[in-house]
N, C-alpha and C positions, 0 to 999 in steps of 0.2 A: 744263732738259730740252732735249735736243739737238734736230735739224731730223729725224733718222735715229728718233728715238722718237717726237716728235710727227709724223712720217708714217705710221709701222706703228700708233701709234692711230687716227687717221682712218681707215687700210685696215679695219683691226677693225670698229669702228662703220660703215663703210661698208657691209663685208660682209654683217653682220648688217641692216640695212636693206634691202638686194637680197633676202637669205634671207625676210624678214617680206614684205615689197613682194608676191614669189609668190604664197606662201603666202598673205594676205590676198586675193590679187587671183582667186587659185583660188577661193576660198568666194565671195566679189561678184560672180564670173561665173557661178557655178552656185548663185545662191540659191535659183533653184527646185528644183532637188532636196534642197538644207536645210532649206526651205522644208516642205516637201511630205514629208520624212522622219519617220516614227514617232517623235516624240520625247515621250517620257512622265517628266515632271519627278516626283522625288518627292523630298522633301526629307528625311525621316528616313533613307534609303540614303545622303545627300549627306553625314550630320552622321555617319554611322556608317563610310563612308571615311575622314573627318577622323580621326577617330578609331582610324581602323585606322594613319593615316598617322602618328599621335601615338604609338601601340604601337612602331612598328616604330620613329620616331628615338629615342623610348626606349630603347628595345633595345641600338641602338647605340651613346650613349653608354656603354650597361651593359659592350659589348667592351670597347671604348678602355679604360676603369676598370682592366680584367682585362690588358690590355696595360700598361699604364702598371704596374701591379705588379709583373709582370711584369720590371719594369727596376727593381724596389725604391722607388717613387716609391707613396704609399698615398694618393693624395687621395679626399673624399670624392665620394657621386654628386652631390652639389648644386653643389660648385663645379664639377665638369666639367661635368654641365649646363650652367652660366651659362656657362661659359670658348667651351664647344659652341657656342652658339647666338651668342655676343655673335663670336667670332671666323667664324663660318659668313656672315658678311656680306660676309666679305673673297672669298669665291666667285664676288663678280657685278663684279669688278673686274678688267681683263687680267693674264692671268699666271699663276693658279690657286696665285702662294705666298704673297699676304697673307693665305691663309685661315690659311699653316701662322704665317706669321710673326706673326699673332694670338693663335694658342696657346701659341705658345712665350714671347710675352710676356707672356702671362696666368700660365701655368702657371709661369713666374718667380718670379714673386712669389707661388706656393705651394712656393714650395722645390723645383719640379723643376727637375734639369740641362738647360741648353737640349739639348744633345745626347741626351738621353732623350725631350725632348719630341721633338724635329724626327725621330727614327729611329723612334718608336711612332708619328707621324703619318703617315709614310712606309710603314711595314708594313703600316699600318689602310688606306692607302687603295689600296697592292694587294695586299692580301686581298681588298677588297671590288671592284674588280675584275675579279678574276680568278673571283672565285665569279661575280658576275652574267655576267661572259664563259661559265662552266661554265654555267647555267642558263640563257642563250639560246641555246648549241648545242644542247642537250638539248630545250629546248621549241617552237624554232624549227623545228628542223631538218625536221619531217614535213609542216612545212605551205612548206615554202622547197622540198621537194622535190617536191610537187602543185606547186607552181607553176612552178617552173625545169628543173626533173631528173627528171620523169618520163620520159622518153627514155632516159636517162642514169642508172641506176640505181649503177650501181659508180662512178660519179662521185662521185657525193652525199653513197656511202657514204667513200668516200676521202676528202672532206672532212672528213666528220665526225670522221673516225679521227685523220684530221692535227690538226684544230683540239683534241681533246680531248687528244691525245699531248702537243702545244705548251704546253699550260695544264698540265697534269700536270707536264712537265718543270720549268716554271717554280717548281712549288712544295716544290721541292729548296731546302732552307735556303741551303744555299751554293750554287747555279745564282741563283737569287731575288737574293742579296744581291749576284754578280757584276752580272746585269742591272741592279740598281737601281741600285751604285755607277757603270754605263756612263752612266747616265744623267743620273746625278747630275755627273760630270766635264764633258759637256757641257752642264748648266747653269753648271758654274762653283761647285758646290756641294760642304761636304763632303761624307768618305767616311761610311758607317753601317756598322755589326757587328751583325748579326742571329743574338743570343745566343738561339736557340730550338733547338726538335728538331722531329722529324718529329710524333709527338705533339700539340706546340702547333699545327702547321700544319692538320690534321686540325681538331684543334677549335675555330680559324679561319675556317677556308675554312665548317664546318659552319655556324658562328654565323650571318656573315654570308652562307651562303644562307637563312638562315631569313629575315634581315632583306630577302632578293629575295623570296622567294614570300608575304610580311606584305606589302610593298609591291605585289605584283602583286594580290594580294586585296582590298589598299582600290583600285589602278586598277579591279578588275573592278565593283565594287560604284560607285566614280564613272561610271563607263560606265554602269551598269543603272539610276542612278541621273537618268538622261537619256534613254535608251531601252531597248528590251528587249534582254537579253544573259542570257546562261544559261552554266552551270560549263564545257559546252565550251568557252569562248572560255578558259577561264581560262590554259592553257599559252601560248596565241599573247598573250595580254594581256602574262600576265606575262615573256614570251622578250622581249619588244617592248619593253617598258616598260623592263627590266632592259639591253638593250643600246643602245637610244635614248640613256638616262644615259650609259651609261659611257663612249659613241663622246663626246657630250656634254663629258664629262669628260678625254676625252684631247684632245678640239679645242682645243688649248691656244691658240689664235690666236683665242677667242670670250668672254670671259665668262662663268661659269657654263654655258658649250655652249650659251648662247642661240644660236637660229637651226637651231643643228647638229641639235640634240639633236630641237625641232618636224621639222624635215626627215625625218629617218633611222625617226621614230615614225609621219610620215604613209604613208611608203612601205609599214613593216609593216603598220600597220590598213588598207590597201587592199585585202588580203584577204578584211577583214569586212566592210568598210561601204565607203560610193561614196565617189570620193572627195574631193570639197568635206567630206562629213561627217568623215572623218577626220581631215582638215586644222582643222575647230573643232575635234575632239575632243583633238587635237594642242595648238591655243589652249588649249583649257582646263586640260589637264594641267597645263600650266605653272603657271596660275594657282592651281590648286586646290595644289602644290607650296610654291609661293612665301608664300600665304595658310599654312598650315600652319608651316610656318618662321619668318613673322611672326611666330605666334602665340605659338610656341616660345618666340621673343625676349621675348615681352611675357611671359609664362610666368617665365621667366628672371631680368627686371630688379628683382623686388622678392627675389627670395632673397639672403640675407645669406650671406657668405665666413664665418662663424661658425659656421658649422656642423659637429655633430661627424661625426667620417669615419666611416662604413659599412663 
């Protein structure tokens, strides 16, 4: 490992320590109003988030499955599961392509072309950004505009127009497949061919909003499940939740968007709650994410690659 890689990792781990260091040092300085905050523990709402959280990555292996077919590749749902979750590890490590370069060594040795692996990995994960991108304009946007653009009405709206335009355009087969190949040249990576229609895109982008608004349902329900919150909050939860990830996810300079991801989620819950409280509520997302994903894994490690395909 060179002097030039082993310095961009310390900046990485460094960043992310300044990012926590705030943030933790936020909540320490204002214990008392943590302290002193409504907080009503209930731990069946707690088990019943988990669980909504279990729904939805269910779910989305269930995509993948339907993409991978897609490409003529028929594996079952238990080895993508296991592939899912044993390769989903590779996320908390810099770089965000050991997650892919996991799968594509997994799914090897069930007879997928690595090139079918790495172009369905690459579709699956902007589709599902770009839906949660759609579904935090969409949910965000009334309550970003009480806060910032009440003045500014035609502003807001102008935003809104542009961001949703942008993300539409994007979901042109062949627009979609130029950007991702710009992107992919400067990684240094092959090109992909994104063999679909406008059809599969629709029933894409639909999927994996379902899998944002299942995920913003168990956030709302971890929230309630700590203090009071009601279905109002449910659009700003889930706009929050959905674009926290994804900024998360494109912070390619962090690990799993540790750091980023708490940052970007404490801002939006400012709205709702003060804000030391949003900043744990921030702490714990993560937690209650990562625990979930565990689980997965441990979920995952006894199922047998024998299985017949679905």
């Amino acid at each position: 490992m060179d002097l030039k890689r082993i310095s961009l990792k310390i900046l990485q781990y460094l960043l992310i320590a300044v990012i926590f260091y705030f943030l933790i040092k936020s909540v320490v300085r204002n214990w008392s109003q943590v302290k002193d905050f409504n907080w009503q523990f209930n731990y069946w709402l707690l088990i019943i988030s988990f669980l909504l959280q279990f729904l939805t990555l269910f779910w989305l292996v269930k995509i993948w499955q339907r993409m991978l077919r897609h490409t003529g590749s028929n594996v079952s749902y238990f080895k993508l599961f296991k592939v899912w979750f044993y390769a989903n590890l590779g996320k908390y490590l810099p770089g965000k392509i050991w997650q892919f370069l996991g799968m594509i060594y997994m799914l090897e040795k069930e007879g997928v072309p690595k090139m079918s692996s790495f172009s369905t990995g690459i579709m699956a994960q902007s589709f599902s950004v770009i839906s949660g991108l759609f579904i935090s304009v969409i949910f965000l946007g009334l309550d970003l505009y009480h806060r910032f653009f009440s003045n500014q009405p035609g502003l807001m709206i102008a935003l809104v127009i542009l961001s949703i335009s942008i993300l539409a355009f994007l979901c042109y087969p062949k627009v979609l497949e130029k950007v991702l190949n710009f992107g992919l040249r400067i990684m240094k990576k092959e090109k992909i061919t994104l063999d679909i229609r406008g059809k599969d895109v629709i029933i894409y982008l639909l999927s994996y909003s379902v899998s944002w608004l299942l995920f913003g349902l168990g956030f709302l329900i971890l929230v309630k499940s700590m203090t009071q919150a009601d279905l109002k909050m449910y659009p700003t939860l889930t706009g929050a939740y959905a674009f926290s990830l994804n900024i998360g996810f494109l912070a390619i300079f962090t690990p799993g968007g540790i750091g980023v991801r708490e940052g970007v989620l404490v801002f939006l819950l400012s709205s709702l709650f003060p804000l030391p409280v949003s900043t744990l509520i921030s702490l714990i997302s993560r937690l209650w994410m990562t625990v979930g994903e565990v689980l997965c894994f441990l979920i995952a490690m006894p199922l047998r690659s024998s299985k017949k395909t679905k």
